[in-house]
C-alpha positions, 0 to 999 in steps of 0.5 A: 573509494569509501564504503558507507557503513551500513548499520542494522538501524539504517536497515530498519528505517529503510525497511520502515519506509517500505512499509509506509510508502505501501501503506500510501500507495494502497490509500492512495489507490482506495481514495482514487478508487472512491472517487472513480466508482462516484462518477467522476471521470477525468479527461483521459490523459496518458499520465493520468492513465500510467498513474492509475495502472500503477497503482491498481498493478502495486495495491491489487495482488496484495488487497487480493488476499484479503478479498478472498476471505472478506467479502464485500457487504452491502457493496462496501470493499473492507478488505483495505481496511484490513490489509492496512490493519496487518501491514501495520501490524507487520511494521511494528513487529519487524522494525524492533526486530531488525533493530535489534 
């Protein structure tokens, strides 16, 4: 058996992935979310429907923080923005800091 060897770079880039694929997931639930409030419904559909709920259970508990303090102006939502500025944020500062 063969252990690989697991160095605090592979440790960064796994953690900079992370970051990214969340980064993806919260704009991927703010263009869906867009599209919904415009009109467009799309036939129900099981998987269309996991998809969805996915989505809002993953982007949801963290854009909720950002809710709380920002309010919505003029029916416009700018907490996502400001939660993609600080997760952005945290990825810069954290990834040097594992990688040593």
């Amino acid at each position: 058996m063969t252990l690989l060897a697991v160095t605090r770079a592979d440790i960064a880039n796994y953690v900079d992935a992370v970051f990214l694929v969340y980064s993806l997931i919260i704009i991927a639930y703010i263009v869906v979310s867009l599209v919904l409030s415009l009109g467009a419904r799309p036939p129900f559909s099981r998987a269309m429907d996991v998809v969805l709920t996915f989505l809002r259970d993953v982007s949801e508990p963290y854009l909720r923080i950002f809710r709380r303090f920002i309010p919505q102006v003029g029916g416009f939502d700018f907490s996502p923005i400001l939660a993609l500025i600080v997760l952005g944020l945290l990825r810069a500062i954290i990834h040097p800091l594992i990688a040593g």
